[in-house]
C-alpha positions in Angstrom: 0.0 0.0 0.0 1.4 3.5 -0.8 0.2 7.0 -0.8 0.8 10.0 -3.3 0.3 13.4 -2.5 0.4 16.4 -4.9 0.9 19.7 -4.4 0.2 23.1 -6.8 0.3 26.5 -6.9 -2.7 28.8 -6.8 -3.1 32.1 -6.6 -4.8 33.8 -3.9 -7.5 34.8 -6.8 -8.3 31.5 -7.7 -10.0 30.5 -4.3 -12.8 32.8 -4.9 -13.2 30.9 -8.0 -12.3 26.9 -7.0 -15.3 28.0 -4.2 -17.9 29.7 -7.2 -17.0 26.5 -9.1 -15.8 23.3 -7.0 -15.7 21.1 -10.2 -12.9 23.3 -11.8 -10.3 22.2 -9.1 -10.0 19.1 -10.7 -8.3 21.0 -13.6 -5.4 21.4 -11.3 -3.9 17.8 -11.1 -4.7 17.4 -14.8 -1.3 16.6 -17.1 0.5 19.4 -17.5 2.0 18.2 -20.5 -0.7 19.0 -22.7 -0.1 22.0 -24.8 -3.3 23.6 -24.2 -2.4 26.4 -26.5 -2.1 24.9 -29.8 -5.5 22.7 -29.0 -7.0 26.2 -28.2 -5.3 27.5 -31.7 -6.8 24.1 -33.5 -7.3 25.1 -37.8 -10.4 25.4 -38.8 -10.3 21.8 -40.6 -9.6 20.0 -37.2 -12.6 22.6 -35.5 -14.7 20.5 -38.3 -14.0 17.6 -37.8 -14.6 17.7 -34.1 -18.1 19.6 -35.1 -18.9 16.6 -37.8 -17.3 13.8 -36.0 -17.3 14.7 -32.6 -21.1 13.8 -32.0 -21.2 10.5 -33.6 -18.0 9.3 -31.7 -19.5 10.7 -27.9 -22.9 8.6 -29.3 -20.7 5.6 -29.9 -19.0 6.0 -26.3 -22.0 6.8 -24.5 -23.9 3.6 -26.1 -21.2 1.3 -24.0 -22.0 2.9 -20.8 -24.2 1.8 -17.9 -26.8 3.7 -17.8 -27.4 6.0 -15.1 -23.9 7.2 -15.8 -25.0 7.8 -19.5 -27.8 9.7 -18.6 -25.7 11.8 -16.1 -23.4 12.5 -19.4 -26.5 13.4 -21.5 -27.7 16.0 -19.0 -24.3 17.6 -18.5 -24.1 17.7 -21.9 -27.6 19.0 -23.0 -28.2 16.0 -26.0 -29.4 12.7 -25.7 -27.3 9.8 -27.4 -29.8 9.6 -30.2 -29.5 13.1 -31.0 -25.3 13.2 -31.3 -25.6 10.1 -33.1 -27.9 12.4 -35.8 -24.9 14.8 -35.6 -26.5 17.1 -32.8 -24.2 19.4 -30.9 -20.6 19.4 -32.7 -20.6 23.6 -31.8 -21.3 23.0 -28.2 -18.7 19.8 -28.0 -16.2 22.2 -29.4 -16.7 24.7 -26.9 -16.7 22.7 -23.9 -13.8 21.1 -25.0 -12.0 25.0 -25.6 -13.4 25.7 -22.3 -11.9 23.1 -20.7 -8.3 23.3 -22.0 -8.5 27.0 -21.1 -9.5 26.0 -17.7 -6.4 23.9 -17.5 -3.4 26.4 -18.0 -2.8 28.6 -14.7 -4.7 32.2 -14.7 -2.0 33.6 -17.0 -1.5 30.5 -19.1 1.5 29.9 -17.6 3.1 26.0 -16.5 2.4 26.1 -12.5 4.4 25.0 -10.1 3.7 21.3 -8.9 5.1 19.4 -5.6 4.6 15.2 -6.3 5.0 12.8 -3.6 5.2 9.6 -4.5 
Protein backbone atom coordinates (compact mmCIF):
# COMPACT_ATOMS: atom_id res chain seq x y z
CA UNK A 1 0.00 0.00 0.00
CA UNK A 2 1.40 3.48 -0.83
CA UNK A 3 0.21 7.00 -0.84
CA UNK A 4 0.84 9.95 -3.25
CA UNK A 5 0.31 13.42 -2.52
CA UNK A 6 0.41 16.40 -4.94
CA UNK A 7 0.88 19.74 -4.42
CA UNK A 8 0.19 23.10 -6.79
CA UNK A 9 0.34 26.50 -6.85
CA UNK A 10 -2.72 28.77 -6.85
CA UNK A 11 -3.15 32.13 -6.62
CA UNK A 12 -4.82 33.82 -3.85
CA UNK A 13 -7.49 34.79 -6.81
CA UNK A 14 -8.34 31.48 -7.68
CA UNK A 15 -9.97 30.55 -4.32
CA UNK A 16 -12.79 32.81 -4.92
CA UNK A 17 -13.15 30.88 -8.05
CA UNK A 18 -12.33 26.88 -6.98
CA UNK A 19 -15.25 28.01 -4.20
CA UNK A 20 -17.93 29.74 -7.17
CA UNK A 21 -17.04 26.46 -9.10
CA UNK A 22 -15.83 23.35 -6.98
CA UNK A 23 -15.74 21.11 -10.23
CA UNK A 24 -12.91 23.25 -11.81
CA UNK A 25 -10.26 22.24 -9.14
CA UNK A 26 -10.02 19.05 -10.74
CA UNK A 27 -8.26 20.97 -13.56
CA UNK A 28 -5.35 21.40 -11.35
CA UNK A 29 -3.93 17.83 -11.13
CA UNK A 30 -4.73 17.42 -14.82
CA UNK A 31 -1.33 16.63 -17.13
CA UNK A 32 0.50 19.44 -17.51
CA UNK A 33 2.03 18.16 -20.50
CA UNK A 34 -0.68 19.04 -22.73
CA UNK A 35 -0.11 21.99 -24.84
CA UNK A 36 -3.31 23.60 -24.19
CA UNK A 37 -2.43 26.41 -26.50
CA UNK A 38 -2.10 24.86 -29.83
CA UNK A 39 -5.52 22.73 -29.02
CA UNK A 40 -7.04 26.15 -28.17
CA UNK A 41 -5.34 27.50 -31.72
CA UNK A 42 -6.80 24.08 -33.54
CA UNK A 43 -7.30 25.11 -37.77
CA UNK A 44 -10.42 25.42 -38.75
CA UNK A 45 -10.26 21.85 -40.56
CA UNK A 46 -9.63 20.04 -37.22
CA UNK A 47 -12.58 22.61 -35.46
CA UNK A 48 -14.72 20.53 -38.35
CA UNK A 49 -14.01 17.65 -37.78
CA UNK A 50 -14.55 17.74 -34.08
CA UNK A 51 -18.09 19.62 -35.09
CA UNK A 52 -18.85 16.63 -37.76
CA UNK A 53 -17.32 13.81 -36.00
CA UNK A 54 -17.28 14.68 -32.65
CA UNK A 55 -21.10 13.79 -31.95
CA UNK A 56 -21.20 10.49 -33.65
CA UNK A 57 -17.98 9.31 -31.69
CA UNK A 58 -19.55 10.74 -27.87
CA UNK A 59 -22.91 8.61 -29.28
CA UNK A 60 -20.66 5.63 -29.92
CA UNK A 61 -19.04 5.98 -26.25
CA UNK A 62 -22.01 6.82 -24.49
CA UNK A 63 -23.90 3.63 -26.09
CA UNK A 64 -21.21 1.32 -23.99
CA UNK A 65 -22.01 2.91 -20.77
CA UNK A 66 -24.22 1.78 -17.93
CA UNK A 67 -26.82 3.70 -17.83
CA UNK A 68 -27.39 5.99 -15.13
CA UNK A 69 -23.88 7.16 -15.79
CA UNK A 70 -25.03 7.78 -19.53
CA UNK A 71 -27.82 9.66 -18.61
CA UNK A 72 -25.71 11.82 -16.14
CA UNK A 73 -23.37 12.50 -19.35
CA UNK A 74 -26.51 13.39 -21.49
CA UNK A 75 -27.74 15.97 -19.03
CA UNK A 76 -24.30 17.58 -18.46
CA UNK A 77 -24.09 17.73 -21.88
CA UNK A 78 -27.64 18.96 -22.97
CA UNK A 79 -28.19 15.95 -26.03
CA UNK A 80 -29.40 12.68 -25.68
CA UNK A 81 -27.29 9.77 -27.36
CA UNK A 82 -29.77 9.59 -30.15
CA UNK A 83 -29.50 13.11 -31.00
CA UNK A 84 -25.33 13.20 -31.26
CA UNK A 85 -25.58 10.08 -33.09
CA UNK A 86 -27.94 12.38 -35.79
CA UNK A 87 -24.90 14.77 -35.57
CA UNK A 88 -26.48 17.07 -32.82
CA UNK A 89 -24.20 19.39 -30.87
CA UNK A 90 -20.62 19.37 -32.68
CA UNK A 91 -20.57 23.61 -31.82
CA UNK A 92 -21.26 22.99 -28.22
CA UNK A 93 -18.74 19.79 -27.99
CA UNK A 94 -16.17 22.18 -29.39
CA UNK A 95 -16.75 24.69 -26.95
CA UNK A 96 -16.68 22.73 -23.88
CA UNK A 97 -13.78 21.11 -25.03
CA UNK A 98 -11.98 25.00 -25.57
CA UNK A 99 -13.44 25.69 -22.27
CA UNK A 100 -11.95 23.06 -20.70
CA UNK A 101 -8.30 23.33 -22.04
CA UNK A 102 -8.47 26.98 -21.13
CA UNK A 103 -9.46 25.97 -17.74
CA UNK A 104 -6.39 23.91 -17.50
CA UNK A 105 -3.35 26.43 -18.03
CA UNK A 106 -2.78 28.64 -14.73
CA UNK A 107 -4.73 32.18 -14.67
CA UNK A 108 -2.00 33.64 -17.03
CA UNK A 109 -1.48 30.51 -19.08
CA UNK A 110 1.49 29.91 -17.64
CA UNK A 111 3.06 26.03 -16.46
CA UNK A 112 2.37 26.14 -12.48
CA UNK A 113 4.43 24.96 -10.11
CA UNK A 114 3.71 21.33 -8.95
CA UNK A 115 5.14 19.41 -5.59
CA UNK A 116 4.58 15.23 -6.33
CA UNK A 117 4.98 12.80 -3.56
CA UNK A 118 5.21 9.61 -4.48
Amino acid sequence: MSMNAIFVQVEDAEIARFEADPDSVETLFADQTLHSAGLLNMTAAMQGRIRTMGPQRIAATFSRLPEPLRQQLEASLGRTTAAMAAGEGGDDILKLMQMQLARRAGPDGRKREVLSLR
